[in-house]
N, C-alpha and C positions, 0 to 999 in steps of 0.2 A: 432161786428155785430151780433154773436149769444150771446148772453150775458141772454136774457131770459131763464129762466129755460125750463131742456126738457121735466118734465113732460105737460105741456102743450101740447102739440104736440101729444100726443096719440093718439091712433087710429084714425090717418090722414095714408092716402096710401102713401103720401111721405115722407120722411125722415126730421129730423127738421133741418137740414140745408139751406135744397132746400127752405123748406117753411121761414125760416128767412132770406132767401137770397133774394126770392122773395118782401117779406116785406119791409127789408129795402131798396132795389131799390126805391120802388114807395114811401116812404117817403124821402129817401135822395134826388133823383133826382126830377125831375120835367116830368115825365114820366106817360103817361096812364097803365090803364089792359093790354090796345092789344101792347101796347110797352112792358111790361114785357113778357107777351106772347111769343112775339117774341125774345127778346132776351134768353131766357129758350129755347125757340126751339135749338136757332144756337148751346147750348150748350148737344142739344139732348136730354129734357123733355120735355115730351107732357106737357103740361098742359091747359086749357082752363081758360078766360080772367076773367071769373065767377066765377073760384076756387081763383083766385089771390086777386080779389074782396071778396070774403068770408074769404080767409085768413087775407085780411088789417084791413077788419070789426072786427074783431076776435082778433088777434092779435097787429092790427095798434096800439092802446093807448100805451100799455108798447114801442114800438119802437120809436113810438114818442117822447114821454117821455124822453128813453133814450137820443135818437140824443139830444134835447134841452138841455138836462143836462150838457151834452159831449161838448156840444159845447161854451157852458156857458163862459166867462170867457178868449177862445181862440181866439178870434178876433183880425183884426191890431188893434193898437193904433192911428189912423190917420181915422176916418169919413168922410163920406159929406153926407148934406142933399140935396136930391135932389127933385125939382117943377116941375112935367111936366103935361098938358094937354091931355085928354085921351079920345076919342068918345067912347059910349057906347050906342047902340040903336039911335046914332042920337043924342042923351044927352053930353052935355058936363061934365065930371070930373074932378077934381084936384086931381093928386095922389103927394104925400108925401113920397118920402122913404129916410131911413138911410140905407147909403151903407159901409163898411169900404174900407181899400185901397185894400185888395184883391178880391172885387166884390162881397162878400155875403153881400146877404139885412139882417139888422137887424132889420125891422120892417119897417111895412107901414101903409100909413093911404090915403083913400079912402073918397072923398066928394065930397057933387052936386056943393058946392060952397068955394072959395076960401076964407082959415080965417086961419091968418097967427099965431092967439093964438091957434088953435087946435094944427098946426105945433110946435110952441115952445113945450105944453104938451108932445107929441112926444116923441120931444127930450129930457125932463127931463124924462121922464119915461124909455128911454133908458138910461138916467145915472144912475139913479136910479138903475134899475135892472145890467145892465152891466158894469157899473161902468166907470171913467173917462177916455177919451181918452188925447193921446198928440198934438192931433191935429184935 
């Protein structure tokens, strides 16, 4: 989690734990500012939604990075793609996701209209990159 070097963090008023810890929340989870926010409060740091905001801007790339790297390679071996229908504005969508068996999305794909060769590409791009599953 802290794995970014500390120089970085310098002459920040909080410590670079807090501020890596903050970080990696809002890229690991699926969590807003004012979500991070508040869960730093219950742990008794003030912090405002704007600093957390400037820390992701600031720091988010390298944490991103890491998480993607890290996570590289550890997936089940058991997939599914999944079709579902999505309103957006009144607009119909087709979203596309690869799920493995323990519920992280490995990738999505997002379009106005239904084209089941985009989906296949998807999924070779997920073998490609992630490599073959058993299932």
């Amino acid at each position: 989690m802290t794995e970014a070097p500390l120089a970085h963090f310098r002459r920040h008023r909080f410590p670079a734990e807090i501020i890596a810890h903050a970080v990696w929340l809002y890229y690991r989870f699926p969590l807003s500012f004012r979500d991070i926010e508040d869960l730093l409060a219950e742990r008794g740091i003030n912090v405002s939604f704007q600093t957390v905001s400037e820390w992701a801007a600031k720091f988010g790339l390298k944490f991103a990075h890491l998480l993607r790297h890290r996570s590289r390679g550890h997936f089940s071996d058991k997939w599914q793609l999944d079709e579902m229908v999505v309103t957006i504005k009144g607009k119909k969508y087709w979203l596309w996701r690869a799920v493995d068996a323990n519920g992280y999305v490995l990738d999505a794909l997002l379009q106005s209209r239904r084209n089941k060769a985009a989906a296949l590409k998807l999924m070779r791009k997920l073998l490609k990159h992630q490599g073959t599953p058993r299932a």
